[in-house]
N, C-alpha and C positions, 0 to 999 in steps of 0.2 A: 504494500500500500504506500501509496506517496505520501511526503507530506504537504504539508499545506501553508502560504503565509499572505498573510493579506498586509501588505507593507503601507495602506495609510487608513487603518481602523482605531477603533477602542482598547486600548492593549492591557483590558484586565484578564489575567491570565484563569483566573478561575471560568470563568463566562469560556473566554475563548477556547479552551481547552477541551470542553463539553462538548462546541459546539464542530472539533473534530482540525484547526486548527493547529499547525503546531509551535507556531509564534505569528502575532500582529504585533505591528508598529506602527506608532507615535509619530509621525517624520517631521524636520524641519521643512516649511514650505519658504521657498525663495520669491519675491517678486520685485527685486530689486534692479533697475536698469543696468547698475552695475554689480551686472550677475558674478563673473569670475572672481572678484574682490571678494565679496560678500560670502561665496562659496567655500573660497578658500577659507577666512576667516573662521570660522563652522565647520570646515571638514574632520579635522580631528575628534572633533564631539559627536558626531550625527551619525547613525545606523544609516540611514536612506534621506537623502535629500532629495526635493520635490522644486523643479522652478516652475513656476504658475506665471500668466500672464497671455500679454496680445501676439500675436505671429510675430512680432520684430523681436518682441524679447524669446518666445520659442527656436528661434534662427539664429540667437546669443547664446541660445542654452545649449542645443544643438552641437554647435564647438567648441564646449566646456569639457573637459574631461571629467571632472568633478561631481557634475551633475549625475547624479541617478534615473531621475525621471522626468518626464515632460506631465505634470499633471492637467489632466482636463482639456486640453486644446481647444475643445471643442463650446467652452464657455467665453464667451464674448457678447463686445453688443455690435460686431460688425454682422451687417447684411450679407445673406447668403446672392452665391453669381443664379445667373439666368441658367446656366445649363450642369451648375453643379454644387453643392454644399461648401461653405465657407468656412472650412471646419478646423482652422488653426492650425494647422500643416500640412507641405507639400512635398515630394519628391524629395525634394533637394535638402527638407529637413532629415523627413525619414532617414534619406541616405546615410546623414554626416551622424545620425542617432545610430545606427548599425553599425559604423563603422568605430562608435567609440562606443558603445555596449549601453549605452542611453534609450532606456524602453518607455513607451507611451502607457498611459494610464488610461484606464474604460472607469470610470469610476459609476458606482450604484446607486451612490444616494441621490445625483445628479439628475438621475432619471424619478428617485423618489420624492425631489421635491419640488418634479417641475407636472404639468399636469397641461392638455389639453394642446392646441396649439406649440406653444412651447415644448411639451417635451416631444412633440414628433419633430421638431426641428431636432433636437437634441440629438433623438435617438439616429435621424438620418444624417447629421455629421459623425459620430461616432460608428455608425458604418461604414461608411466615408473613410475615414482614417482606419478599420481593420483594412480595406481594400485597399490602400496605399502601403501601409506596413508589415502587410501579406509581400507586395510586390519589391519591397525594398529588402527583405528581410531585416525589418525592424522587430525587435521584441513586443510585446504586449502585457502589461498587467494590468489583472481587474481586481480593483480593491472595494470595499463595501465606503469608503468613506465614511466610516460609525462616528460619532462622536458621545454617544454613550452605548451603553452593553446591548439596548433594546435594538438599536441599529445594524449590530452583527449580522451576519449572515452564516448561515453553514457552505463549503465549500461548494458543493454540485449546486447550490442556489446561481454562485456567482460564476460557475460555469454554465449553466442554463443562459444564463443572461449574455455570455460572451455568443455563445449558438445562436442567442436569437439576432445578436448583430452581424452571423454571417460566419462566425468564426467555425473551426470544423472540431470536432470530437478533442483531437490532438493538441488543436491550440489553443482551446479555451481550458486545456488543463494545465497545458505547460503556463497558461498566465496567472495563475495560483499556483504552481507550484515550481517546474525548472526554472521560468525567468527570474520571479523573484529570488529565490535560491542562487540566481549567479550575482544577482546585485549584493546580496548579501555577502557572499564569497569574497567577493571584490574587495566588499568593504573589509572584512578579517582581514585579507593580505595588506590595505592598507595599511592595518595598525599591526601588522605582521613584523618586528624587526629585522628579522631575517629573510623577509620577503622584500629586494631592491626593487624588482619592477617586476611585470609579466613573466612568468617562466625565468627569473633569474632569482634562483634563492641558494642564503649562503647556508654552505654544510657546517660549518666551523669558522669560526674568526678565529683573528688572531690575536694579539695582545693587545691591540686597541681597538673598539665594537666603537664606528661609526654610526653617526646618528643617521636615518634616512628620511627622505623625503616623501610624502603621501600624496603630491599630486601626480597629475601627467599619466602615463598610461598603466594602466591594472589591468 
């Protein structure tokens, strides 16, 4: 059996744990224009960072190394185009998020607290973007967005919900469970001493244990 993390929920472990679960987090949300500063600032402390914001700061965040997720894209007050959803990334973001392990967020409560109108807007951008980061191979995570215990979700709830945006059996599990699980990974080797970079870890030091650095590629 897999496990499960929903990386921007309620992260009371009792609740979560019941409900199958096998770690939710808390995350630092970014909405800062100046994202890389601010990122930095915080990365030592932060399990998963989130940068939120309009497409120009998503295309900031984008070429962050730092950054973890793109949350929500698909919230704004920009007007959708005539022949397609304006849904707060494009290609070129996707791309440069695959390329640095930077996965989008399908977030649930999003959909729970918009109703009518509005949420079929919602829900057909966040289509939208599974169909661009299907084609990019961009990661996907779908988080419950709880902000207390009532708001949880059990896992197959929040794969149900990636399926019904189109996503297939495969990926709406891997977005509960292997993506968030590499984000998390990443983050350990960050605070890893012995982890210098990507695939470069030391067996043994020598008589002096250099300090390392935690940004740049993981």
């Amino acid at each position: 059996m897999p496990d499960f993390y929903d990386l921007n929920g309620f992260p009371e472990k009792k609740t979560y744990e019941k409900l199958g679960w096998s770690k939710v987090i808390k995350p630092i949300v970014i909405c800062s224009k100046n994202i890389q500063q601010e990122v930095r600032r915080i990365r030592a402390k932060a399990d998963v960072i989130i940068a939120m914001g309009d497409e120009a700061l998503n295309r900031m965040a984008s070429e962050c190394w730092e950054v973890d997720i793109i949350g929500s894209p698909e919230i704004h007050n920009g007007r959708d185009f005539m022949h397609q959803a304006n849904s707060g990334i494009d290609r070129v973001i996707a791309l440069a998020c695959a390329e640095r392990g930077i996965a989008v967020e399908l977030n649930f409560s999003n959909i729970l607290g918009s109703h009518g109108r509005k949420r079929a807007q919602i829900l057909s951008r966040m289509a939208q973007n599974v169909r661009i980061c299907r084609d990019c191979g961009c990661d996907m995570v779908i988080t419950s967005g709880s902000r207390d215990k009532y708001g949880l979700r059990v896992p197959r709830d929040l794969m149900a919900f990636g399926i019904l945006l189109g996503m297939t059996t495969e990926e709406a599990r891997a977005a509960v469970s292997t993506n968030p699980q590499k984000i998390l990974k990443r983050t350990e080797d960050r605070n890893n001493p012995d982890i210098i970079l990507k695939g470069l870890k030391v067996k043994k030091w020598g008589s002096q244990k250099k300090q390392k650095k935690i940004y740049g590629w993981y």
